[in-house]
N, C-alpha and C positions, 0 to 999 in steps of 0.2 A: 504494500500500500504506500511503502515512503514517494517511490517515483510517482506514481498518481497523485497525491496530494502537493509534491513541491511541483511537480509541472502545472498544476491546474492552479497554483499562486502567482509562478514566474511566468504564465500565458495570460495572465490576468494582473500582471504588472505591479503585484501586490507585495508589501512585504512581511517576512515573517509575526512581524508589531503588529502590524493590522490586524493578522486572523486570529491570532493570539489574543488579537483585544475584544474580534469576533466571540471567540470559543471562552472569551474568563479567564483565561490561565495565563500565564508567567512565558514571555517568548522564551526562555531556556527549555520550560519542559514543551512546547510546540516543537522546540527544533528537535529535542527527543524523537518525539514523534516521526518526524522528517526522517531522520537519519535510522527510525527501527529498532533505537534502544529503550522505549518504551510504546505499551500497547495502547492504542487509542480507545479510550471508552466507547460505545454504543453511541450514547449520546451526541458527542462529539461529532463520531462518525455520520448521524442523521445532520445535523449541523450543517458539518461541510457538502453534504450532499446535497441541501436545501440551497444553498447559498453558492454553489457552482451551477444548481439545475442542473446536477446527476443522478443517475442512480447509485443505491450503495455499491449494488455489483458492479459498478464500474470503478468506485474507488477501492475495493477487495479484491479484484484481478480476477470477478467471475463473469464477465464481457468485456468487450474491447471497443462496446458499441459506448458512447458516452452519452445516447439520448437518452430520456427516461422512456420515452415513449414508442421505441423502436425496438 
């Protein structure tokens, strides 16, 4: 999930501070996340998926398709 979430930030021009300030948490443990030395809650996970207008299986690596609706 880390390459799905840091591409769909840096394709979106965003930086780690923002999603971080998105998500409530501390940009250190976001970059966790990034980097796959910590596991991203559920929550979180619906989050970013709301707020990219994806599906989760596309930020889980169980489609490649990144519409929600396709």
């Amino acid at each position: 999930m880390k390459t799905r979430i840091r591409d769909l930030r840096e394709d979106n021009d965003l930086t780690q501070q923002q999603i971080s300030s998105l998500l409530l948490c501390d940009q250190s443990l976001y970059s966790k996340y990034e980097r796959d030395e910590r596991e991203i809650p559920l929550n979180l996970i619906i989050k970013l998926a709301d707020f990219y207008k994806t599906s989760i299986d596309y930020l889980v690596f169980r489609t490649d398709n990144p519409n929600i609706n396709n």
